[in-house]
N, C-alpha and C positions, 0 to 999 in steps of 0.2 A: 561310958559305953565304948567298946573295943569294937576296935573295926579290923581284921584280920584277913590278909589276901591267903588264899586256898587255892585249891586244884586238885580235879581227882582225875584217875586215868580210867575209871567205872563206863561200863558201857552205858548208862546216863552220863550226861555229863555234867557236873555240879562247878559250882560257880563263888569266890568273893574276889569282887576286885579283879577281874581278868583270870579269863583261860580262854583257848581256842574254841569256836564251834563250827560245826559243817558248814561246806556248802551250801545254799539254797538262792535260786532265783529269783530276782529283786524286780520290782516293777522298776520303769525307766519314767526319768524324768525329764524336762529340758527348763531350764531357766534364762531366760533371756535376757539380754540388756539393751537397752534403746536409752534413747534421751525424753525429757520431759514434755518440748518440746519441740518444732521443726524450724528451730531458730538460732542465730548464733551468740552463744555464751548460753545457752540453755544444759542445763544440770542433767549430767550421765543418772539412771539407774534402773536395778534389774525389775522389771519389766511385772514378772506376776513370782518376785523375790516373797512377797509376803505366805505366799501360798508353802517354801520349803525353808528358809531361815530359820535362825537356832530359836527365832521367835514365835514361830509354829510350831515348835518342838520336832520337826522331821530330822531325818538325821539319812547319811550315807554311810552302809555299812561295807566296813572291813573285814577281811576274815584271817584267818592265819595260814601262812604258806612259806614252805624253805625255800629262798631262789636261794642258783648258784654264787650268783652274786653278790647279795646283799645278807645271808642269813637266816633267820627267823624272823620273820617280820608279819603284818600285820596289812592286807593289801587287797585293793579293793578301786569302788569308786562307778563300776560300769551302773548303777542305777541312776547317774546323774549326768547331763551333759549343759557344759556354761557355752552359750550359743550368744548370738548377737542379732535383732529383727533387719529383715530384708527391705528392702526399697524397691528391687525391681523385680520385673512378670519372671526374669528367667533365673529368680532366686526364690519362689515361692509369694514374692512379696506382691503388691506394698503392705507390709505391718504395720499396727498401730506403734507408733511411737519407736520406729525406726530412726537410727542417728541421721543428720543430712548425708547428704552426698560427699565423699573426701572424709569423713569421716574415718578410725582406724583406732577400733575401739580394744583395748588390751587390760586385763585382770590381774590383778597385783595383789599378793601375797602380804599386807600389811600387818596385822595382827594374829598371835596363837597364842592358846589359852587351855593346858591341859596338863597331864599328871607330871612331877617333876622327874625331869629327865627325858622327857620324851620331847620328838622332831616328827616332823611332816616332811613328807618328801611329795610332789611332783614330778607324774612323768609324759613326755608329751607324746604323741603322736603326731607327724609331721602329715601322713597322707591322709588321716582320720579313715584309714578303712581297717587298718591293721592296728592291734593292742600293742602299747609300748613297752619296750624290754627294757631298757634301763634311766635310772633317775637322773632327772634333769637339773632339778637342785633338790636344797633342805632343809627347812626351816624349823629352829629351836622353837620350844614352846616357851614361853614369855619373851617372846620375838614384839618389839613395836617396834612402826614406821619403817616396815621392809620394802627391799625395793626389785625383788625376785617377781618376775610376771610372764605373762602366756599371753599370746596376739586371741582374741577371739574372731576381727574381722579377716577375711580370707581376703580381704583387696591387696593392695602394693601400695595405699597409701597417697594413691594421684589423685588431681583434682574430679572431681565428679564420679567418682569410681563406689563403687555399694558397698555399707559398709558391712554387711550378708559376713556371718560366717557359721559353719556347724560342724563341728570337726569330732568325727566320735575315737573311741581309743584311748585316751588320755585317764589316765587313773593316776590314784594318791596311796600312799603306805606309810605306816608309821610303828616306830618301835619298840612301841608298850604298850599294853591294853591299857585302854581306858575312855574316853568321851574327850574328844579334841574338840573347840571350839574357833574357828578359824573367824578371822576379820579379811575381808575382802574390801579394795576400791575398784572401781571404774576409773580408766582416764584414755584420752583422746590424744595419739601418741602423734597424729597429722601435723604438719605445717600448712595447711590449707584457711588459716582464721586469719584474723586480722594482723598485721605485723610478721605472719609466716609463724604465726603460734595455733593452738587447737580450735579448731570448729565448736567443743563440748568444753562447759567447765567437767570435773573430777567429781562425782558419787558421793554422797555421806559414805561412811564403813559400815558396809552390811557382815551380818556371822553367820556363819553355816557351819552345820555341825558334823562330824566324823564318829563313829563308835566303832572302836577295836576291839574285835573278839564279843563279849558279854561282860560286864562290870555293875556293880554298883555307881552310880555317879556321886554321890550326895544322902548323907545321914544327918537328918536335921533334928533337931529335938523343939516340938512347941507343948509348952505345958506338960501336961500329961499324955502326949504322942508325940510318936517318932515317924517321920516323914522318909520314906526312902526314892528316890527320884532312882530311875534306870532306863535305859535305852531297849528298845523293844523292836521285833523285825516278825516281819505278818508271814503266818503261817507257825506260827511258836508260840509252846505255852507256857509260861512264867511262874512259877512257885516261891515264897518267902519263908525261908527257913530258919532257925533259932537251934542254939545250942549254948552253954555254959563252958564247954569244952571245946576249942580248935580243932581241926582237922579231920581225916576223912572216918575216924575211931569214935568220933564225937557222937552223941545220942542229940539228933536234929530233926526237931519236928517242924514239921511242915506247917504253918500258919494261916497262909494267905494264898489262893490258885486254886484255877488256872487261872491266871490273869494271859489275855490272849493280845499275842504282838500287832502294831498297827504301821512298823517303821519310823515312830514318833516315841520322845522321853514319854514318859507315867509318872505319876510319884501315888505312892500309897502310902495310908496311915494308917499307922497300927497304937494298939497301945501301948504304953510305956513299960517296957521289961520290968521286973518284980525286982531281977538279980542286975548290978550296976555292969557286972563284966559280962555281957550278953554280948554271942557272936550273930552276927547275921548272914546268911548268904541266898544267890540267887540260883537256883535251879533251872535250867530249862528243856523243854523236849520238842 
């Protein structure tokens, strides 16, 4: 079964494997980090993470845009902001399962998992009021054990200081369409613990997901059907479309749709093409 990247410049916009799609405004999320519990050597992590992880299937979408800088690229990120729970009244807090006090919690870039060739960039925002203009670093995809990281607590790291932080701005881009799947850790960057080491042990590796542009992620064949997993963004309606013949000249019928976006992966099953070199692609409007 052929899997073939496409692209049309049609006033729909048709889809295999990456092409740009518009604009559209993304709900906003905040992901938190706290510790497990309010004690020392108790275990960093994100907070209500199961609710947006690659294991909820949510995803943070990218869109396509030329900066001056960097190109064509693939850039995005404001539906999502990595926060850290509050401890004190004049931080919004106390939160549930906020780090102790001296605490100085920072997100590390450990794992990427995505189409070959492609990077992830991070970019920060210092004053979190203003969107950031240029990349802070880069991270290759099949990247392990990185050591590229973002402060989330807004303290300075002293003893008994909050480890509060909400910093908006801060977006991600990356260089090729397709479904990035990033590994993140927690760690506690303070001297404030025993010996003048961390308050917090270090997070398991949570993943959260990226989607550039519209793509296929995944063509699976079970038995007699074929699975196609794709990233999907709410307010959008998704078509499965088949052709014998590549490109935008191709006789492509339409299968499967609307299937309607939710900002989470899909996968759909279809049945198994009759013809072995069957193309697929995804349509969206």
């Amino acid at each position: 079964m052929r899997q073939q990247l496409f692209s049309s410049s049609a006033a729909t916009l048709l889809f295999i494997f990456g092409m740009g799609i518009p604009f559209a405004q993304a709900r906003h999320v905040h992901v938190t980090a706290g510790a497990t519990a309010p004690s020392v050597g108790s275990k960093l992590f994100f907070v209500n993470g199961g609710s947006f992880n690659a294991e909820s299937g949510y995803l943070t979408h990218l869109q396509p845009v030329h900066s001056a800088l960097y190109g064509d690229i693939y850039y995005g990120g404001a539906d999502i902001t990595f926060a850290s729970a509050a401890l004190t009244l004049d931080n919004g807090g106390p939160e549930p399962f906020a780090a102790l006090p001296g605490a100085h919690l920072v997100m590390v870039f450990d794992s990427v998992v995505g189409p070959n060739g492609g990077e992830i960039a991070f970019w920060d925002s210092f004053d979190g009021f203003f969107d950031a203009t240029e990349i802070t670093f880069t991270v290759p995809v099949d990247s392990r054990e990185g050591t590229n990281q973002f402060s989330l607590s807004q303290n300075d790291g002293s003893e008994g200081s909050d480890p509060y932080g909400h910093i908006h701005g801060r977006k991600f881009s990356v260089n090729l369409p397709g479904l990035y799947t990033v590994g993140f850790r927690l760690i506690d960057s303070s001297h404030n613990g025993p010996g003048g080491g961390a308050l917090h042990s270090r997070s398991d590796l949570a993943w959260f997901n990226f989607q550039a542009g519209t793509t296929i992620a995944q063509i699976t064949r079970l038995e007699e059907k074929v699975v196609l997993t794709f990233g999907t963004e709410a307010g959008k309606s998704y078509y499965i479309e088949t052709s014998e013949t590549a490109g935008i000249h191709g006789s492509w019928l339409s299968i499967d749709g609307p299937i309607e976006g939710n900002d989470r992966l899909q996968s759909i099953e279809l049945p198994l093409p009759g013809n072995p070199a069957t193309f697929f692609r995804l349509r969206v409007e």
